[in-house]
Backbone atoms as SQL, in Angstrom:
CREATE TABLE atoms (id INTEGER PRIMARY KEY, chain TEXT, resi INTEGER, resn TEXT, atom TEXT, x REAL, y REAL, z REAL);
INSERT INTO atoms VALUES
  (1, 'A', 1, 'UNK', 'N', 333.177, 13.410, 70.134),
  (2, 'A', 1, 'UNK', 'CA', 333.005, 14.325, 71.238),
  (3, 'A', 1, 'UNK', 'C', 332.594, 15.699, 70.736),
  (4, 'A', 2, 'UNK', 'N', 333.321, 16.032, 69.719),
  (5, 'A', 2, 'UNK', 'CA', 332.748, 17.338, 68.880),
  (6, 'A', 2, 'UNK', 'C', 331.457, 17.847, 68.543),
  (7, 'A', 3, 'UNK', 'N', 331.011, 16.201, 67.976),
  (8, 'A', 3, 'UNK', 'CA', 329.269, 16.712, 67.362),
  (9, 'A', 3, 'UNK', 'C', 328.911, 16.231, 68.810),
  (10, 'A', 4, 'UNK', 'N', 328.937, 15.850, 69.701),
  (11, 'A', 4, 'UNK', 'CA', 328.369, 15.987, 70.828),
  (12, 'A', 4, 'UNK', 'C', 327.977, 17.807, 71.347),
  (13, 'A', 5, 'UNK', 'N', 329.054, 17.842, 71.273),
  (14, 'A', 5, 'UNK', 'CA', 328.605, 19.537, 71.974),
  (15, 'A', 5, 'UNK', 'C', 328.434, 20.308, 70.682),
  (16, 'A', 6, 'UNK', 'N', 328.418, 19.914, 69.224),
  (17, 'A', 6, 'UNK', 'CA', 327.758, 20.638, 68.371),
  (18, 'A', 6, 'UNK', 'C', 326.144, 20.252, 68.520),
  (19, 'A', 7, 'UNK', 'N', 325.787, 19.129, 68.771),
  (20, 'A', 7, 'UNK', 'CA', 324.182, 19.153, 69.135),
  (21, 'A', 7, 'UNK', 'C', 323.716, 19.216, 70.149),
  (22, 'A', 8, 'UNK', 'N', 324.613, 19.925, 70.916),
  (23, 'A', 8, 'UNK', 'CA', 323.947, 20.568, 72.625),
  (24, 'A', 8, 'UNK', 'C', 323.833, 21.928, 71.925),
  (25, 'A', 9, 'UNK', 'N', 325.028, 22.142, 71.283),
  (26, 'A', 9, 'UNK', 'CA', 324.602, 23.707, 70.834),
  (27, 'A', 9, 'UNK', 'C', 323.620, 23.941, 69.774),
  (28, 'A', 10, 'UNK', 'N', 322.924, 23.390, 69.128),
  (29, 'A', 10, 'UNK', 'CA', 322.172, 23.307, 68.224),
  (30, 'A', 10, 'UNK', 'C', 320.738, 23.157, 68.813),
  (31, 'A', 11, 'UNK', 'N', 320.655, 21.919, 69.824),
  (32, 'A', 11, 'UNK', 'CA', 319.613, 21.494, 70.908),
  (33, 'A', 11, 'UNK', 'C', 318.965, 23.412, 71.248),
  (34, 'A', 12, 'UNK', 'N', 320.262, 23.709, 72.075),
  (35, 'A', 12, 'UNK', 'CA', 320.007, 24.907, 72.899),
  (36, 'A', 12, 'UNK', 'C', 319.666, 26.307, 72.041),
  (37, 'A', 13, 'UNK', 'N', 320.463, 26.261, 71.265),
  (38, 'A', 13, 'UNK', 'CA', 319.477, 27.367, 69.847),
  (39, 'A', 13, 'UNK', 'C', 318.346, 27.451, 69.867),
  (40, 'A', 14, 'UNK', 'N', 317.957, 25.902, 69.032),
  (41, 'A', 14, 'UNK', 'CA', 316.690, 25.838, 68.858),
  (42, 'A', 14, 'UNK', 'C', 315.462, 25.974, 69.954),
  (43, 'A', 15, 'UNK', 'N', 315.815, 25.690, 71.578),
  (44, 'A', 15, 'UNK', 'CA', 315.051, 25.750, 72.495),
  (45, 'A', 15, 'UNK', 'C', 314.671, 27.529, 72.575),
  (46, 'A', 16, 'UNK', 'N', 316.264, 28.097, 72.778),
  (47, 'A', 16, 'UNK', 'CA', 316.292, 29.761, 72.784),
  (48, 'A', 16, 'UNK', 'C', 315.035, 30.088, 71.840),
  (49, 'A', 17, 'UNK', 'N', 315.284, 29.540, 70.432),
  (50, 'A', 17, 'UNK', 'CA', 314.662, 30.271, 69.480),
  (51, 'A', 17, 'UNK', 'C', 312.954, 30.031, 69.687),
  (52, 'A', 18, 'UNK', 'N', 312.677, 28.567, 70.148),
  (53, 'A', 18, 'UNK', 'CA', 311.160, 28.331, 70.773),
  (54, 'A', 18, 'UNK', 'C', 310.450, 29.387, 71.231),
  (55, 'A', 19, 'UNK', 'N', 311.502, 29.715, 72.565),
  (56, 'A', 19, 'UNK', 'CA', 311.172, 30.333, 73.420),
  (57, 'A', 19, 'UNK', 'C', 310.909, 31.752, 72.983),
  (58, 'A', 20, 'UNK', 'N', 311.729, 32.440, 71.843),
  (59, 'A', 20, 'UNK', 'CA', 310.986, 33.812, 71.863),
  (60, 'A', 20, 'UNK', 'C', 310.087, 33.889, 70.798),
  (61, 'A', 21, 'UNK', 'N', 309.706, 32.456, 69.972),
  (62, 'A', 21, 'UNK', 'CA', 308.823, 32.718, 69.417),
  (63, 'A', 21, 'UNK', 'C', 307.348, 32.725, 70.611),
  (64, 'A', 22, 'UNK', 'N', 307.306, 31.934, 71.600),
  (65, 'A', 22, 'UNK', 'CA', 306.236, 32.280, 72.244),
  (66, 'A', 22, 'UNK', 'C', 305.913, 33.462, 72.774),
  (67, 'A', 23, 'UNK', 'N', 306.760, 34.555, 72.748),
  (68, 'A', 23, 'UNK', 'CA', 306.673, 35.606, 73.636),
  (69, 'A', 23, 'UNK', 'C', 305.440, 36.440, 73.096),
  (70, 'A', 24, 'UNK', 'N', 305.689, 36.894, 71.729),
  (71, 'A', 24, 'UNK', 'CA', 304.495, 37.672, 71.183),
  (72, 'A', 24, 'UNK', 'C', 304.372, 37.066, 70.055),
  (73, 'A', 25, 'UNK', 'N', 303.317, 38.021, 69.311),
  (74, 'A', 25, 'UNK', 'CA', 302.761, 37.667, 68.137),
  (75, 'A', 25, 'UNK', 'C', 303.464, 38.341, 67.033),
  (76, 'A', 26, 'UNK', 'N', 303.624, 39.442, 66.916),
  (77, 'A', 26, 'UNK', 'CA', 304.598, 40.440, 66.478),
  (78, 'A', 26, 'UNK', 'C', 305.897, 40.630, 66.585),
  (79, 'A', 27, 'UNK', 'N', 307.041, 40.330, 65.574),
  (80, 'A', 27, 'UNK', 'CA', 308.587, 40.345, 66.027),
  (81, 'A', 27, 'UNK', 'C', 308.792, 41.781, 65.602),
  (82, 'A', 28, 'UNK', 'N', 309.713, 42.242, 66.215),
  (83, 'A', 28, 'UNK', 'CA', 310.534, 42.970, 66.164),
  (84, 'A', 28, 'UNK', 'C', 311.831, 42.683, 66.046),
  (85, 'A', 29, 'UNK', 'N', 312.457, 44.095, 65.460),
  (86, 'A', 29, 'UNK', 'CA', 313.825, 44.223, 64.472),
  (87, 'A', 29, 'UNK', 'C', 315.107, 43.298, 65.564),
  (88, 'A', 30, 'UNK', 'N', 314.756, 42.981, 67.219),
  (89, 'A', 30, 'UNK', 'CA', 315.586, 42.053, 68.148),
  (90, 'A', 30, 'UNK', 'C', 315.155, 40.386, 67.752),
  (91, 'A', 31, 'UNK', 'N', 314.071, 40.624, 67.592),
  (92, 'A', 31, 'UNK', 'CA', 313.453, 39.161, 67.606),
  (93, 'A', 31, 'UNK', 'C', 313.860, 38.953, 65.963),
  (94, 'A', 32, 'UNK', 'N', 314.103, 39.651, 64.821),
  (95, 'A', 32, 'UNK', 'CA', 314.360, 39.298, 63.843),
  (96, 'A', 32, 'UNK', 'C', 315.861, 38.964, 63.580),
  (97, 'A', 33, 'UNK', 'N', 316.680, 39.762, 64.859),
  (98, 'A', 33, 'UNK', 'CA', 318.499, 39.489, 64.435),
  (99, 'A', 33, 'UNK', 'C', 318.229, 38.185, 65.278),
  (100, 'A', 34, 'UNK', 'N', 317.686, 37.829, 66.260),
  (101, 'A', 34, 'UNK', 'CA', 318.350, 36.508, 67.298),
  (102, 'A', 34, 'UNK', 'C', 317.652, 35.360, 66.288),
  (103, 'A', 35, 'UNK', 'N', 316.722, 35.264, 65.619),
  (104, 'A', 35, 'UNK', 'CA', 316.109, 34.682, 65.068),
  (105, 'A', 35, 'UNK', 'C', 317.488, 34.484, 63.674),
  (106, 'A', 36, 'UNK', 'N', 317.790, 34.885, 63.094),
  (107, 'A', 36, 'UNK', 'CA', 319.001, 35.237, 61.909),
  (108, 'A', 36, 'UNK', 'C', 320.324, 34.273, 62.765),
  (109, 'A', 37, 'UNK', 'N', 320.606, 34.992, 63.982),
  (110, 'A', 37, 'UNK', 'CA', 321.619, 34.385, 64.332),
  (111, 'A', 37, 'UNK', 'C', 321.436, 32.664, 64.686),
  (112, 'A', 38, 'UNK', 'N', 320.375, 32.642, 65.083),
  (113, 'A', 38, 'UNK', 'CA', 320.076, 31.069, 65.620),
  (114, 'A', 38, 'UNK', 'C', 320.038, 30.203, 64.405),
  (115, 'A', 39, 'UNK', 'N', 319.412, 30.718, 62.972),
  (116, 'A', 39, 'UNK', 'CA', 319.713, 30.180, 62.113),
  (117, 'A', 39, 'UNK', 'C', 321.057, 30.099, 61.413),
  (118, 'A', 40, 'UNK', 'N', 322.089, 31.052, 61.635),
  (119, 'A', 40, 'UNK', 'CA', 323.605, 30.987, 61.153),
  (120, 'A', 40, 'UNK', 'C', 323.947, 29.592, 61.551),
  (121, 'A', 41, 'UNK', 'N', 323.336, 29.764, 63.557),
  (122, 'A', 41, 'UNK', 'CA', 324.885, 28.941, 64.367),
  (123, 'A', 41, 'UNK', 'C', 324.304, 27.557, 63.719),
  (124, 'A', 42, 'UNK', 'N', 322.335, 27.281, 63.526),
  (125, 'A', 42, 'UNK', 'CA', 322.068, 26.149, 62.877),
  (126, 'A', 42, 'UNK', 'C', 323.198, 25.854, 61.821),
  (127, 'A', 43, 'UNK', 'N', 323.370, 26.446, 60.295),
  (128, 'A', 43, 'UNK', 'CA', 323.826, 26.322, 59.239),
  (129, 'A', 43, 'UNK', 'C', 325.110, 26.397, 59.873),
  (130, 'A', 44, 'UNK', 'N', 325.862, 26.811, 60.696),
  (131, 'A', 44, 'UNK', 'CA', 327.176, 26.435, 60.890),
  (132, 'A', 44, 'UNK', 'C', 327.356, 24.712, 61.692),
  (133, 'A', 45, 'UNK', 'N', 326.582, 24.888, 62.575),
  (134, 'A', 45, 'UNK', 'CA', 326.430, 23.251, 63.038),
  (135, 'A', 45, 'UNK', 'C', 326.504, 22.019, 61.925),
  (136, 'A', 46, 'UNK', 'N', 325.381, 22.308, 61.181),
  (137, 'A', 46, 'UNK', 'CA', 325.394, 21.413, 59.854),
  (138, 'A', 46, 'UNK', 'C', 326.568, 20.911, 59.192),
  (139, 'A', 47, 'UNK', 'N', 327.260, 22.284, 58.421),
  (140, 'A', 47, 'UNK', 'CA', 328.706, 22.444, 58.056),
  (141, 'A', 47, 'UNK', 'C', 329.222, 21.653, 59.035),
  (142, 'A', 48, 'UNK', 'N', 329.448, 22.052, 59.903),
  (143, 'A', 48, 'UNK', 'CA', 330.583, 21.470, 60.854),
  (144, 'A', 48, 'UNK', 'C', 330.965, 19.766, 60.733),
  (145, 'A', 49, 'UNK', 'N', 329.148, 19.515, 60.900),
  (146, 'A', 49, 'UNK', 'CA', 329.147, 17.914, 61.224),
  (147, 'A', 49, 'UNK', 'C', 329.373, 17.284, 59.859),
  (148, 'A', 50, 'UNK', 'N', 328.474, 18.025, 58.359),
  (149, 'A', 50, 'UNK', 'CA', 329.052, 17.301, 57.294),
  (150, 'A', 50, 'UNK', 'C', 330.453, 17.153, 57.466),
  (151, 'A', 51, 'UNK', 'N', 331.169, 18.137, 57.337),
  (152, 'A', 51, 'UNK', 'CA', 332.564, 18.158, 57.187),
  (153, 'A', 51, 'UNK', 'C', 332.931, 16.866, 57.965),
  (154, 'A', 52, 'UNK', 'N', 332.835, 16.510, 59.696),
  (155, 'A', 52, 'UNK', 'CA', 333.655, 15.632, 60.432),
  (156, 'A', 52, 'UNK', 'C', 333.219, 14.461, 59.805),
  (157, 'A', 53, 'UNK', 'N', 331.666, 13.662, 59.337),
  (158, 'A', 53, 'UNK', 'CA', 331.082, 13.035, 58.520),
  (159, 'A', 53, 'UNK', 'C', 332.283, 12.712, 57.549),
  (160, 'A', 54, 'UNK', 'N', 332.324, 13.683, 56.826),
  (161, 'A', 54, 'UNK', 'CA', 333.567, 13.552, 55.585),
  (162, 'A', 54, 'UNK', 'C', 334.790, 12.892, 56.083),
  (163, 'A', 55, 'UNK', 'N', 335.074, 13.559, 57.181),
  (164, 'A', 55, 'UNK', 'CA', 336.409, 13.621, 57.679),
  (165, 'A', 55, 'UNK', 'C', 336.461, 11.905, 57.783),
  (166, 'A', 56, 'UNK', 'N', 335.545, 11.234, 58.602),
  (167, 'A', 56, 'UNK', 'CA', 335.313, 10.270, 58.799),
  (168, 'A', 56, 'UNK', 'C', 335.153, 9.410, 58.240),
  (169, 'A', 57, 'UNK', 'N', 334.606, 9.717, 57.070),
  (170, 'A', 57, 'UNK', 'CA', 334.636, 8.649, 56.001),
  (171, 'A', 57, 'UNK', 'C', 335.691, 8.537, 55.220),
  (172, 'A', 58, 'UNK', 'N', 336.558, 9.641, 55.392),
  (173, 'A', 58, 'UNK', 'CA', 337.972, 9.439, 54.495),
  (174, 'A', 58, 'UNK', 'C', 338.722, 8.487, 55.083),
  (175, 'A', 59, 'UNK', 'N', 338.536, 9.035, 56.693),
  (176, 'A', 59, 'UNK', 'CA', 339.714, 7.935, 57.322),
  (177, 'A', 59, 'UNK', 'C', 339.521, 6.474, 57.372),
  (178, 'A', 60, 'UNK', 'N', 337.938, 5.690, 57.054),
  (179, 'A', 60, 'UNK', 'CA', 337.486, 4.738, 57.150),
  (180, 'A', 60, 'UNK', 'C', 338.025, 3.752, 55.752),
  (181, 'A', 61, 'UNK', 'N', 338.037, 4.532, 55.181),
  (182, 'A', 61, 'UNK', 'CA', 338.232, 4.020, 53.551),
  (183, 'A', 61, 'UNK', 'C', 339.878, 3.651, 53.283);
C-alpha cells in the first residue's frame, strides 16, 4: 500500500515537473528550486522503495 502512494507521488512530481518544463525556454532561479525539489522527492521515493524491497526480502527468507 506504501509504494502505492509512493508512485502516485512520484507519478505526480514528474507530471508537475513536465509541466513547467513546457512553460518557457529559459528557467529561472523558481523553475531551478522546483526542479531540485522534484528531483529530492524522486531520490527519496527510490530510497524509500529500495528499503521496503529490502524489508521484503528479509521477511521472505
Amino acid at each position: 500500500m506504501k509504494t502505492l502512494n509512493l508512485k502516485l507521488l512520484l507519478l505526480l512530481s514528474l507530471v508537475a515537473g513536465m509541466a513547467t518544463l513546457t512553460g518557457c525556454e529559459e528557467k529561472g532561479p523558481m523553475e531551478k528550486a522546483g526542479e531540485s525539489i522534484d528531483e529530492a522527492v524522486d531520490d527519496a521515493g527510490d530510497a524509500v522503495e529500495d528499503a521496503a524491497d529490502d524489508v521484503e526480502d528479509a521477511t521472505n527468507n
